[in-house]
C-alpha atoms as a printed R data frame, in Angstrom:
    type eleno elety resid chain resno       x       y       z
1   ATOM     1    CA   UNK     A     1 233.178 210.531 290.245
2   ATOM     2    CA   UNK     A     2 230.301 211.920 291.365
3   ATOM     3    CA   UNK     A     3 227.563 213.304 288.582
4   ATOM     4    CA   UNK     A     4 224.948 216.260 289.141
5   ATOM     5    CA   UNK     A     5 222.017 215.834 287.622
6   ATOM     6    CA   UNK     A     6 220.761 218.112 285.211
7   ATOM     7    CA   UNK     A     7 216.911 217.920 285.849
8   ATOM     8    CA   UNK     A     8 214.411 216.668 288.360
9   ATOM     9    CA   UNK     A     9 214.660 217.659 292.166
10  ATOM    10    CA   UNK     A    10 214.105 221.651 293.715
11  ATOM    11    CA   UNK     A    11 216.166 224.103 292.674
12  ATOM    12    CA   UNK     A    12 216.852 227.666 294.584
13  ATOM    13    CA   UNK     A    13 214.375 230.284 292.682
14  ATOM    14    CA   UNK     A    14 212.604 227.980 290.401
15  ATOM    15    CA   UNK     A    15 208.957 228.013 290.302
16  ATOM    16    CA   UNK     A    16 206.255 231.454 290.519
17  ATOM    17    CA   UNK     A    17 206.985 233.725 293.200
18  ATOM    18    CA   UNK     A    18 204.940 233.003 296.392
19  ATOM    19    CA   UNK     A    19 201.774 235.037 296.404
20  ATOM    20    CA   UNK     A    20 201.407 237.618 298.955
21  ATOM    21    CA   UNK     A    21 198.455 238.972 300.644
22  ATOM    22    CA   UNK     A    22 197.395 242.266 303.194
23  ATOM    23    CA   UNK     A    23 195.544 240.236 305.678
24  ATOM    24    CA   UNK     A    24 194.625 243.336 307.716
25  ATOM    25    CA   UNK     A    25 192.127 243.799 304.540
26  ATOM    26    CA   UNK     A    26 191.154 240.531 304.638
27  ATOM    27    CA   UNK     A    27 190.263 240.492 308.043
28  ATOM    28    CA   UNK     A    28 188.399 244.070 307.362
29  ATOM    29    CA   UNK     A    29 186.323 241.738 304.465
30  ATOM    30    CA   UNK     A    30 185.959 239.417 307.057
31  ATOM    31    CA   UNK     A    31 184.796 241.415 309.756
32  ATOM    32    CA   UNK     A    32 182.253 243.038 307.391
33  ATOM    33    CA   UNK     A    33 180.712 239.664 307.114
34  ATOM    34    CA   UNK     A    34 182.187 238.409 303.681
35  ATOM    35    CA   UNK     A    35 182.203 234.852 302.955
36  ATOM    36    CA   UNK     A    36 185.693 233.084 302.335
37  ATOM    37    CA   UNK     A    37 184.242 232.587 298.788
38  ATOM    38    CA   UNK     A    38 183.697 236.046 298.063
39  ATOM    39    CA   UNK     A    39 187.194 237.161 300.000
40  ATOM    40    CA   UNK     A    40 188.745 234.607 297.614
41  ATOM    41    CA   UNK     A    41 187.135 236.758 294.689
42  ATOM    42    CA   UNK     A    42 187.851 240.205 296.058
43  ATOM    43    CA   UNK     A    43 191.664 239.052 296.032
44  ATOM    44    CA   UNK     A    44 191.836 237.288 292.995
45  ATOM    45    CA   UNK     A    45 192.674 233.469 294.643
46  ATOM    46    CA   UNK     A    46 191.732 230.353 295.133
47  ATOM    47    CA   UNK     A    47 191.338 228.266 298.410
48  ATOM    48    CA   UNK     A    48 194.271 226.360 298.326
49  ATOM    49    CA   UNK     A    49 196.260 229.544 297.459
50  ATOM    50    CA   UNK     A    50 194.536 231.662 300.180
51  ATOM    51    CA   UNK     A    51 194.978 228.714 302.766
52  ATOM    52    CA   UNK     A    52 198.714 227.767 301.929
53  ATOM    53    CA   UNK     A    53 199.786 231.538 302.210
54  ATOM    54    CA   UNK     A    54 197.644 232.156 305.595
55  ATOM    55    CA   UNK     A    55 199.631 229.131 306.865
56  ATOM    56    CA   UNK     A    56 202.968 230.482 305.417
57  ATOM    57    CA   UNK     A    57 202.591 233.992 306.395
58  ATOM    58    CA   UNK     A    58 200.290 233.700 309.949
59  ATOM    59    CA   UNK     A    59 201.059 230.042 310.832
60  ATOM    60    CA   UNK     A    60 197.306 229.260 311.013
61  ATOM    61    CA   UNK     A    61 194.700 228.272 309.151
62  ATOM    62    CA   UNK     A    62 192.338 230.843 306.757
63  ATOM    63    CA   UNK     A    63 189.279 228.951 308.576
64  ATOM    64    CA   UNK     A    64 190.704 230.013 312.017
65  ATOM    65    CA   UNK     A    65 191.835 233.334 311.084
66  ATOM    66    CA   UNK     A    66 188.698 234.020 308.850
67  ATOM    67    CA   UNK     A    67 186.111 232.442 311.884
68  ATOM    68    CA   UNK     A    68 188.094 235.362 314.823
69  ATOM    69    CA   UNK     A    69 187.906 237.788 311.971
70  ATOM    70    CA   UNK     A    70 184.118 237.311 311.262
71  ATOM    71    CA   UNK     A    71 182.888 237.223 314.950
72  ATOM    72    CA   UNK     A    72 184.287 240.167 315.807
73  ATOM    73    CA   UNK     A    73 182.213 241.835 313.469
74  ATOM    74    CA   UNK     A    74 179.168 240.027 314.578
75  ATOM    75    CA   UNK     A    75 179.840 241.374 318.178
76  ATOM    76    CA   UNK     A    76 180.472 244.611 316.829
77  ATOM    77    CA   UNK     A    77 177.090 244.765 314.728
78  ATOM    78    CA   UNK     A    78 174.929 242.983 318.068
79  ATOM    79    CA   UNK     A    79 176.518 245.715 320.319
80  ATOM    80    CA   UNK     A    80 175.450 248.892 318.170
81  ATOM    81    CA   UNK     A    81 171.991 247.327 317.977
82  ATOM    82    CA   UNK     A    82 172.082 246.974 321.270
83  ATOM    83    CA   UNK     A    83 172.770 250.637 321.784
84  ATOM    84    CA   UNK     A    84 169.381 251.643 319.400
85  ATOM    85    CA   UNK     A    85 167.102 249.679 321.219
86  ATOM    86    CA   UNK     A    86 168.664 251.071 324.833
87  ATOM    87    CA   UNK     A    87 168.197 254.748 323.148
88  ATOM    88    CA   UNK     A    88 164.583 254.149 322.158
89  ATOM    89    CA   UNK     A    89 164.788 252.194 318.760
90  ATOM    90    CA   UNK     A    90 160.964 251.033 318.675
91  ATOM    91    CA   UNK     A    91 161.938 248.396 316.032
92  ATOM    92    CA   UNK     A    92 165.074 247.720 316.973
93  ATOM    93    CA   UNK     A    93 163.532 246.905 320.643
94  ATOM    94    CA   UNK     A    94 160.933 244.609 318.976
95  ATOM    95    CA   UNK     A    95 163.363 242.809 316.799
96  ATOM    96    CA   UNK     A    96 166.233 242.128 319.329
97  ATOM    97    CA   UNK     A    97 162.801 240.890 321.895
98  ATOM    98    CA   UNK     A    98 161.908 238.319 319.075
99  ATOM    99    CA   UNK     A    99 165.356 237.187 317.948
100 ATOM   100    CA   UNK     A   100 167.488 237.238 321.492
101 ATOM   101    CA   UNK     A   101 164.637 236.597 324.198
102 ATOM   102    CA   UNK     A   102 162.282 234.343 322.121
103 ATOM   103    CA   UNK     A   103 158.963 236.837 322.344
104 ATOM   104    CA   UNK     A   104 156.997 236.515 319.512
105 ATOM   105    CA   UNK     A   105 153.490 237.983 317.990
106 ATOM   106    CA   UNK     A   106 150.597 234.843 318.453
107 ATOM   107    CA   UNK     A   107 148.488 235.047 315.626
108 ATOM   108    CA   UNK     A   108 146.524 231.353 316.276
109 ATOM   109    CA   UNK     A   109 143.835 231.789 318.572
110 ATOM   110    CA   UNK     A   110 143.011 228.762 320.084
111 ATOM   111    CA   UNK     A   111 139.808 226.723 318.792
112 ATOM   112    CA   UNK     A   112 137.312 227.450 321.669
113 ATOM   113    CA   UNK     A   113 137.025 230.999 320.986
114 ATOM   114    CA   UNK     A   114 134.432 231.977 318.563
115 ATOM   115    CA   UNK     A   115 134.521 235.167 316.647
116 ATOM   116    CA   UNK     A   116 132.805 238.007 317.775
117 ATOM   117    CA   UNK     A   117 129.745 238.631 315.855
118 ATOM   118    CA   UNK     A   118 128.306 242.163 316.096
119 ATOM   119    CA   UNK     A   119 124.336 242.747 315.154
120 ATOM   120    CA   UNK     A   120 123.188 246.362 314.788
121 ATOM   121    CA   UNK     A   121 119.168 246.925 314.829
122 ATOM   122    CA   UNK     A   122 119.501 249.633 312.279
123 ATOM   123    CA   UNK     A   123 116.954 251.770 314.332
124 ATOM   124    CA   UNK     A   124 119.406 251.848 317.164
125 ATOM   125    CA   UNK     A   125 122.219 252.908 315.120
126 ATOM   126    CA   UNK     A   126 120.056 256.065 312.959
127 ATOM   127    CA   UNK     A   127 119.690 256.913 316.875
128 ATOM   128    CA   UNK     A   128 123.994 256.093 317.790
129 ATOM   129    CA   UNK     A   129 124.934 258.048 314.880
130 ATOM   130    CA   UNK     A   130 122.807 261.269 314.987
């Protein structure tokens, strides 16, 4: 005689409801540069939540999906500041030069160069400035 147990073990339904999520808005959140911590706030999750579901749902991990998500918008923002420098962007131009190409504005003068020291004979300048 065989005897089924009562308690203990899974049982079909038991337990919450898996959490869902729309992951096209999370990669949007993503892609818009959000961190994972603040994407966790903006749905209302934790980490192990968000991570167990991206695995469930997308059979990959948030990291991976969140890393893809977050470089495409970093491609996206390089390549329209790309396109204001190439259409005349003065400061766009000057910051892309200093971040991408390594140009940069040399303030330190080397040592052997002594300031330039200007003497006016105040005769000579009533005449300069009549």
């Amino acid at each position: 005689m065989t005897v089924k147990k009562k308690f203990g073990g899974k049982q079909e339904g038991a337990g919450r409801p898996a959490k869902t999520f729309d992951w096209e808005k999370i990669k949007q959140y993503a892609y818009i540069q959000c961190t994972e911590a603040e994407i966790q706030r903006l749905c209302e999750t934790t980490k192990e939540t968000l991570d167990a579901a991206c695995l469930r749902e997308r059979g990959e991990d948030f990291s991976h999906f969140y890393k893809i998500a977050s470089e495409g918008g970093k491609a996206s923002l390089r390549r329209e500041m790309y396109k204001k420098a190439m259409a005349g962007n003065v400061p766009m131009m000057i910051w892309l030069s200093k971040n991408y190409i390594g140009m940069k504005e040399n303030w330190n003068l080397p040592e052997n160069i002594a300031p330039i020291v200007l003497a006016y004979n105040t005769a000579q300048q009533k005449e300069i400035t009549k």
